[in-house]
Each structure stands twice: as C-alpha cells, then as structure tokens.
One Martini backbone bead per residue (centre of mass of N, CA, C, O) as a GRO file, in nm:
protein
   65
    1UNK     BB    1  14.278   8.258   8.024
    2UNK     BB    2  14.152   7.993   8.183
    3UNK     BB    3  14.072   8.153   8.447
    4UNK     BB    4  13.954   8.388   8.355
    5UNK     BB    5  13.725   8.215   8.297
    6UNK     BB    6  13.666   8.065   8.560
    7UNK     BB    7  13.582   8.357   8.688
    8UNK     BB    8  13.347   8.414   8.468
    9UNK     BB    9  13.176   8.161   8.578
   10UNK     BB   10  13.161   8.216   8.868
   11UNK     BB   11  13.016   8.455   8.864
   12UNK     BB   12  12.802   8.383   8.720
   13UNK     BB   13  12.681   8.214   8.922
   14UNK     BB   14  12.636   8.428   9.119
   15UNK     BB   15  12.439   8.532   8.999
   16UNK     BB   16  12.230   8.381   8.980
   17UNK     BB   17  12.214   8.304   9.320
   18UNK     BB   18  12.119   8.627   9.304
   19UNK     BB   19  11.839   8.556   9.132
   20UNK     BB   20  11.746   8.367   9.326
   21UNK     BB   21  11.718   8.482   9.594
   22UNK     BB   22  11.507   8.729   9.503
   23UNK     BB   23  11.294   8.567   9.397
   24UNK     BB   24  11.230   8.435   9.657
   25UNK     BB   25  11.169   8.691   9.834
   26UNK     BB   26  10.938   8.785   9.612
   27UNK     BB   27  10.764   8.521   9.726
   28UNK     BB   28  10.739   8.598  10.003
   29UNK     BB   29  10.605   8.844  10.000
   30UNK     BB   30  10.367   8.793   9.849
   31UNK     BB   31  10.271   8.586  10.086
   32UNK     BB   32  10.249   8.788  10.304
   33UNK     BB   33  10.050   8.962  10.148
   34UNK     BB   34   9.808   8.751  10.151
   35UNK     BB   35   9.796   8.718  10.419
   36UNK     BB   36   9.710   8.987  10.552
   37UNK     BB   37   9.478   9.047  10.379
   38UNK     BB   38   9.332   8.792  10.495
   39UNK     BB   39   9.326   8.923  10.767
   40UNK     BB   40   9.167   9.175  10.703
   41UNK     BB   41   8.887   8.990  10.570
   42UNK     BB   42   8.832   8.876  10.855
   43UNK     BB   43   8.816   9.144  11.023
   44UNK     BB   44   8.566   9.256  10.869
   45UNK     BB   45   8.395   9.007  10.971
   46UNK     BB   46   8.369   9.068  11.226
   47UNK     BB   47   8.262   9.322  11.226
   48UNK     BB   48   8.007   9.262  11.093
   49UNK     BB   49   7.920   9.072  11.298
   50UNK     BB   50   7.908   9.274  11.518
   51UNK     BB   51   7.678   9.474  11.431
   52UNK     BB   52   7.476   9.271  11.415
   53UNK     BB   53   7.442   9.193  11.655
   54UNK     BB   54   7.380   9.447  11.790
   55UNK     BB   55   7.141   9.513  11.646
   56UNK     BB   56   7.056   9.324  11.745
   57UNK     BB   57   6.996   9.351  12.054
   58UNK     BB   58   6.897   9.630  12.058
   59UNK     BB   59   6.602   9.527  11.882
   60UNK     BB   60   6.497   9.237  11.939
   61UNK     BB   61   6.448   9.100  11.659
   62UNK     BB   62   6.616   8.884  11.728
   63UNK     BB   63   6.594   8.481  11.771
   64UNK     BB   64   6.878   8.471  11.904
   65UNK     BB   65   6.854   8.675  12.171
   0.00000   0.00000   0.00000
C-alpha cells in the first residue's frame, strides 16, 4: 500500500545519503594522500639541501659558507 511506497522511498533516501557520506569520505582520502605526498616531496627537498650544504661546507668550495 501507500506505507510500503513510503518505506521504500526512505530506504532509497537513505542509501543516497549513504553514497553520498562514502563519496565524502573518499574525497578526504584523496585529500589526505596529496598533503601527505607534498609533505613527502618537502621532506626530500631538505634532504637534497642538507647534502649539498654539507657537501659546501666539506669542500668549502661553496662562497656561501
């Protein structure tokens, strides 16, 4: 009857708003994984600057130091 419709379109709303939390959830995901990488690629850039630093102060090759 009338009820039974009504029950099944709630259902149908809840799932929507269970695809629509997951889709959410999935963007904060990826979100999270890109700051993580840039944190990443940060961390390599010190990396990188600390070798070439010591490698100048070693050599004392470098007019910076």
């Amino acid at each position: 009857g009338v009820r039974g419709r009504e029950r099944e379109r709630e259902r149908e709303r809840e799932r929507e708003r269970e695809r629509e939390r997951e889709r959410e959830r999935e963007r904060e995901r990826e979100c999270r994984e890109r700051e993580r990488e840039r944190e990443r690629e940060r961390e390599r850039e010190r990396e990188r600057e600390r070798e070439i630093v010591s490698i100048c102060k070693r050599e004392r090759a470098c007019k910076y130091f």
